[in-house]
N, C-alpha and C positions, 0 to 999 in steps of 0.2 A: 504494500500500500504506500503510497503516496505520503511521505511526510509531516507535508505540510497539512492534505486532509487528515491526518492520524491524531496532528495534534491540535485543528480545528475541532474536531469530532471529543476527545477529550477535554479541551475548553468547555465546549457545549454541555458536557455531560457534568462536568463540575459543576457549571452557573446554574445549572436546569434545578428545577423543584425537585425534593427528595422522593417521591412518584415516581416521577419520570428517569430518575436515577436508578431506582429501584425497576423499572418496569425497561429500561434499557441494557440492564446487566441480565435481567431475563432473555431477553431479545437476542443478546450475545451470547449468553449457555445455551440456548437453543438450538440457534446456527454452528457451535463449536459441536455440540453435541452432533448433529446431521455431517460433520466434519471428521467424527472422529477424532478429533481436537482434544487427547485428555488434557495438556499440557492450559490451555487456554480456560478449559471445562476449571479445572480449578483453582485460576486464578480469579477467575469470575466469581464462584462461589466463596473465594477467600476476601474478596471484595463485598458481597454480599452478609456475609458472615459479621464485616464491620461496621455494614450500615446499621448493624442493630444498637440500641439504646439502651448500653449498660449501665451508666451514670444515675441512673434514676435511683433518690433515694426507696421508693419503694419496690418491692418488691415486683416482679413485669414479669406473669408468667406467660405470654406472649413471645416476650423475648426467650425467654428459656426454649420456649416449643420448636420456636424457629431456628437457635441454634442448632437444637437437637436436627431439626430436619436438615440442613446445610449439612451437620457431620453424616448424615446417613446419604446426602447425596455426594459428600468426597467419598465415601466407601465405594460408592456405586460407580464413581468416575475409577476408581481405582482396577476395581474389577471390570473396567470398562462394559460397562451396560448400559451403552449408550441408547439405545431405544427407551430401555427404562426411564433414565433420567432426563431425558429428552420428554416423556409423557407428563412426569411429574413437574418438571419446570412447565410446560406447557399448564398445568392446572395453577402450581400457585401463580404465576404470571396471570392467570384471568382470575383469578379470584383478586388480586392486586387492581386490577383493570376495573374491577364490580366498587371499589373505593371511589371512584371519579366521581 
């Protein structure tokens, strides 16, 4: 890729609302995962993994749930079952989508 679009496309996804952050790191496990891509598959997910909201003084069991599903989707990258994880990101990416 292109550079300069690589790091257009990365600007974009910094400034962008944390939705569309989140629903663009989907977008990107998706296609990595159609790719074969474990290498990409988990850096996305490690990315993912961060955008969660651990700071909160209370307790977020949301956040916990979602960690937990990110470690079972590196498994799943690991043991390369890319269809699998490719389905499941396909669901929580629209379930993310149904927040708009």
């Amino acid at each position: 890729m292109n550079a300069a679009i690589k790091h257009y496309q990365t600007q974009q996804l910094a400034a962008g609302q944390p939705l569309d952050r989140i629903l663009s790191l989907h977008g990107a496990g998706i296609k990595a995962c159609q790719n074969n891509d474990a290498l990409k598959v988990e850096k996305v997910l490690i990315l993912l993994n961060k955008t969660l909201n651990r700071k909160s003084a209370q307790h977020n069991p949301i956040t916990e749930r979602l960690a937990s599903v990110y470690a079972k989707f590196l498994y799943c990258n690991q043991q390369q079952d890319f269809p699998l994880l490719q389905s499941q990101l396909i669901k929580l990416r629209n379930a993310w989508q149904n927040l708009r």
